[in-house]
C-alpha positions as CSV (number, residue, x, y, z in Angstrom):
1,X,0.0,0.0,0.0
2,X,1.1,3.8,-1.0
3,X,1.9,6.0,1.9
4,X,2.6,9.9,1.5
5,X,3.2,11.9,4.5
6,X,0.3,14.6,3.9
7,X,2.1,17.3,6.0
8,X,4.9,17.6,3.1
9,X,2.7,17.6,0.0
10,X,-0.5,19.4,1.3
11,X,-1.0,22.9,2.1
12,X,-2.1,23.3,5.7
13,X,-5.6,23.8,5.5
14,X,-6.1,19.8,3.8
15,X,-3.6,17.9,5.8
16,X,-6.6,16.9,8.3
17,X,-8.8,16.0,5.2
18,X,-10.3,12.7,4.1
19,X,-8.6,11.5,0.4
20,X,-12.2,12.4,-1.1
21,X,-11.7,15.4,0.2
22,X,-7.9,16.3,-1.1
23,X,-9.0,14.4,-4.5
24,X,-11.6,16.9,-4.9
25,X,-9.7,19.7,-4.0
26,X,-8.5,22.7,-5.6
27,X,-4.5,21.7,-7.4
28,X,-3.8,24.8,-4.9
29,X,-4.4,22.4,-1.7
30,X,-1.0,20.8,-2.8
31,X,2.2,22.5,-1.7
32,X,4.0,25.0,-3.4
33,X,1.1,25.3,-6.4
34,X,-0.6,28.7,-6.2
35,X,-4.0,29.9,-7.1
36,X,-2.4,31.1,-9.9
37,X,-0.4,28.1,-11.1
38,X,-4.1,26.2,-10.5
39,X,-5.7,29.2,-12.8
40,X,-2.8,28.3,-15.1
41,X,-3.4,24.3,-15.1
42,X,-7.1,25.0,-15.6
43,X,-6.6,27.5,-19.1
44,X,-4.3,24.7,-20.4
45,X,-5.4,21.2,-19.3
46,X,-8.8,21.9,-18.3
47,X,-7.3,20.9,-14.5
48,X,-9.7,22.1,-11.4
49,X,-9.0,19.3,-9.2
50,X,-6.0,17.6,-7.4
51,X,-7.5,14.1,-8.8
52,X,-7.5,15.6,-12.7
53,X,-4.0,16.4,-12.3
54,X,-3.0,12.8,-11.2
55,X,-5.2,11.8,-14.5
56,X,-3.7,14.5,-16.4
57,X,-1.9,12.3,-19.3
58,X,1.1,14.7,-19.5
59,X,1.6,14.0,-15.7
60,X,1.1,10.2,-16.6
61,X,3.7,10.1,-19.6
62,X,5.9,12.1,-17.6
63,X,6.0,9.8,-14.2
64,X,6.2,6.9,-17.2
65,X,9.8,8.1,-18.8
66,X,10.7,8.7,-15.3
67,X,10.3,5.7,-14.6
68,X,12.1,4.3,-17.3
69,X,14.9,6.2,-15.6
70,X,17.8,4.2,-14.4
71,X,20.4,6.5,-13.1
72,X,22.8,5.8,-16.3
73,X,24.1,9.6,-17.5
């Protein structure tokens, strides 16, 4: 099972939160993305929520190469 310590990746106000909660959430409930980076991810990928951004394909591909990753530089 996944584990995520919600203090480091949540703003304040949704570390208490239930998962539906944080999944329905502004982006701008995860640390470090502003209302305007949210406003941002809305005008290009049609992103409101925290749970379209994990289902944002870009975000997908990208975690995929990353993946594929294996340290050799």
């Amino acid at each position: 099972m996944a584990q995520i310590d919600l203090d480091k990746v949540l703003d304040k106000a949704y570390a208490d939160k239930n998962l539906p909660t944080i999944l329905a959430a502004p982006v701008s409930a995860l640390k470090g993305v502003s209302d305007r980076d949210g406003e941002l991810l809305q005008e290009a990928f049609g992103v409101k929520t925290v749970a379209d951004l994990a289902k944002l394909k870009y975000v997908r591909w990208a975690q995929a190469l990353a993946a594929l990753d294996t340290g050799a530089s």
